[in-house]
C-alpha positions in Angstrom: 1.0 -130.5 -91.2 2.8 -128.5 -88.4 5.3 -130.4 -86.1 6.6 -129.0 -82.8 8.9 -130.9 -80.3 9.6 -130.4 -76.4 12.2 -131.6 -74.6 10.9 -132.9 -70.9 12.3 -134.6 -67.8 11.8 -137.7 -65.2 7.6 -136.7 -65.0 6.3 -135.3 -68.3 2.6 -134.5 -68.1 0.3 -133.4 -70.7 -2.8 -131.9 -70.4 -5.3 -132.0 -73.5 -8.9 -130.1 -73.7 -11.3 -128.2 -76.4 -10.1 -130.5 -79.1 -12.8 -130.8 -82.1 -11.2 -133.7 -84.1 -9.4 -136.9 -82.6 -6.7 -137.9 -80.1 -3.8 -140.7 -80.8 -1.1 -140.7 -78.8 2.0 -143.5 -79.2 5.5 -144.1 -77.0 8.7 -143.3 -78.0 12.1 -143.8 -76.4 13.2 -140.1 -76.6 12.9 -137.7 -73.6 10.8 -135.3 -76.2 7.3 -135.0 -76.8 6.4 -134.6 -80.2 2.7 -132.9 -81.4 1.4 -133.0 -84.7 -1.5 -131.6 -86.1 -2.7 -130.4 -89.5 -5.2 -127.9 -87.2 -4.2 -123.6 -88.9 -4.2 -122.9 -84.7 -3.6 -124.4 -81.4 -2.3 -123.2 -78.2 0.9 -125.4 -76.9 1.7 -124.0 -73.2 5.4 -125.7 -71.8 5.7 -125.6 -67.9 8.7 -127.5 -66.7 7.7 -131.1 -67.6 3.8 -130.4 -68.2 2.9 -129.6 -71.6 -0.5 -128.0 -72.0 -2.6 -128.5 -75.8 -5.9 -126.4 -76.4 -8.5 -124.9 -78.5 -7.1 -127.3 -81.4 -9.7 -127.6 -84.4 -8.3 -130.8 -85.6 -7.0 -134.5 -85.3 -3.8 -134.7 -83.2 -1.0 -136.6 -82.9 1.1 -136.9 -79.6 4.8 -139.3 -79.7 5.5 -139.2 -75.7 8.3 -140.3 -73.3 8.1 -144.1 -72.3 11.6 -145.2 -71.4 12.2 -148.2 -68.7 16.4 -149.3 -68.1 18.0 -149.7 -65.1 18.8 -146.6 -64.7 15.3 -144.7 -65.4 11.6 -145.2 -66.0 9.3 -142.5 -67.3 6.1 -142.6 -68.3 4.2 -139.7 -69.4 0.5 -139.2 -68.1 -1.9 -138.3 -70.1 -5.1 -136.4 -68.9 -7.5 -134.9 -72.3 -10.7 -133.3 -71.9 -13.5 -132.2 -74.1 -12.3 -134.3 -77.1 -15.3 -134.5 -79.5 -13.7 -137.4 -81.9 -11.8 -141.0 -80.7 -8.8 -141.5 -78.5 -6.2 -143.8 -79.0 -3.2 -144.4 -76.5 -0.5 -146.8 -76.7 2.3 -146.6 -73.7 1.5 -144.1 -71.4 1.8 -143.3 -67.4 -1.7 -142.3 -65.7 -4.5 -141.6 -67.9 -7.6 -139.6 -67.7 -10.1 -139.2 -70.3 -13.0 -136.9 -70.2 -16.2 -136.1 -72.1 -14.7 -138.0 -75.2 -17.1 -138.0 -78.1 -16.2 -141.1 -79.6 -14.4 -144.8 -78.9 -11.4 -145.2 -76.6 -8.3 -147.7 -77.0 -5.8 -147.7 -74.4 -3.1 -150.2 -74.4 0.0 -150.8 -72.3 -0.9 -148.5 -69.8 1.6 -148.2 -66.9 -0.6 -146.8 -64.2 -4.4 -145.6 -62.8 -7.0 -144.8 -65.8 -9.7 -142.5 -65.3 -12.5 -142.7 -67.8 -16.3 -140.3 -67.4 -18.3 -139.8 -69.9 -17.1 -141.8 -72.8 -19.5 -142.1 -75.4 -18.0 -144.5 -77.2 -17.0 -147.9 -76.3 -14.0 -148.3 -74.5 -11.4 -150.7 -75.2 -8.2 -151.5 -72.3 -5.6 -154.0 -73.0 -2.5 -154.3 -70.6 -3.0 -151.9 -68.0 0.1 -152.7 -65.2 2.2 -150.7 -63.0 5.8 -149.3 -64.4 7.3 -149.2 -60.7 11.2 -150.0 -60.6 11.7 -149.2 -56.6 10.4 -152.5 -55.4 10.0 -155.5 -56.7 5.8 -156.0 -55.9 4.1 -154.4 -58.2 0.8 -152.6 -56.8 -2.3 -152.8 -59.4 -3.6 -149.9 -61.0 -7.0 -149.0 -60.5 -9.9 -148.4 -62.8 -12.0 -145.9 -62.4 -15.5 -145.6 -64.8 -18.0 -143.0 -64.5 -21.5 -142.2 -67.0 -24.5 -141.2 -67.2 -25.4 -143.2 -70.7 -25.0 -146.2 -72.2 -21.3 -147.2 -72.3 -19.2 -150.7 -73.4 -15.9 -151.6 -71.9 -13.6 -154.0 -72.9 -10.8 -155.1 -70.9 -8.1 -157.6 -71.6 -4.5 -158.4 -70.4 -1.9 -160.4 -71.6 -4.0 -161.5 -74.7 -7.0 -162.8 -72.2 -10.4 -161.8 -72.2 -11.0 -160.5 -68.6 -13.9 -158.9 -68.3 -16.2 -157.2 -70.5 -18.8 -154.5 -68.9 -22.0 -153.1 -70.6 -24.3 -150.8 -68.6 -26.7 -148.2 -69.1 -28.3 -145.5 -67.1 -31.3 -143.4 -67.6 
């Protein structure tokens, strides 16, 4: 299992694509992201705050910024592409997931989530905004594009919400 750590400021990004196993990605309270992977290669790019992961040949594991205080709040935003396994993400900034081969969980999600061509089922709990400069909070949007049968699950603050099936041929 190889390890590598990066240190990062106020807006870490990273960017995930070609990735032939599965995706799980949880917060931590360090201003480091951590990736994991037992995969012999992959290609780790660091520019500034972005961190760039591709061409990995097997299951990851991400640990990424997600510190809120009074005197700072970062959240990192994750955006993964061309994943063929499942994604899971727990505390993150924006999110955007594409052409995932299998399920989706996202929870505690502190900004707008993108989600086309999932072909799994999609699960969302807690999605809410992480904004310290006022004191409204605005709503993050959900956005859900497919061309096959997909499931969605969304629920905040331990309430059903809604649940969405739909299927196009």
């Amino acid at each position: 299992m190889t390890q590598q750590t990066f240190s990062v400021g106020r807006n870490p990004q990273v960017i995930i694509s070609q990735v032939d196993a599965s995706l799980r990605v949880q917060a931590c309270q360090e201003q480091v992201i951590s990736v994991e992977t037992a995969a012999p290669s992959v290609a780790l790019l660091q520019e500034g705050d972005k961190l760039i992961i591709m061409n990995c040949q097997g299951d990851l594991a991400l640990r990424v910024p997600a510190l809120k205080n009074s005197n700072i709040s970062i959240a990192t935003d994750i955006t993964a592409i061309h994943l063929s396994g499942n994604v899971t993400i727990e505390g993150a900034g924006q999110v955007k997931l594409k052409e995932i081969g299998g399920n989706v969980i996202l929870k505690d999600i502190a900004g707008d989530t993108e989600l086309e061509n999932i072909h799994g089922t999609a699960h969302l709990t807690d999605l809410f905004c992480s904004s310290m400069e006022t004191s409204s909070c605005w709503v993050p949007h959900l956005y859900v594009a497919c061309n096959a049968l997909y499931s969605l699950h969304y629920q905040s603050s331990g309430h059903l919400e809604n649940q969405f099936r739909q299927g196009w041929k």
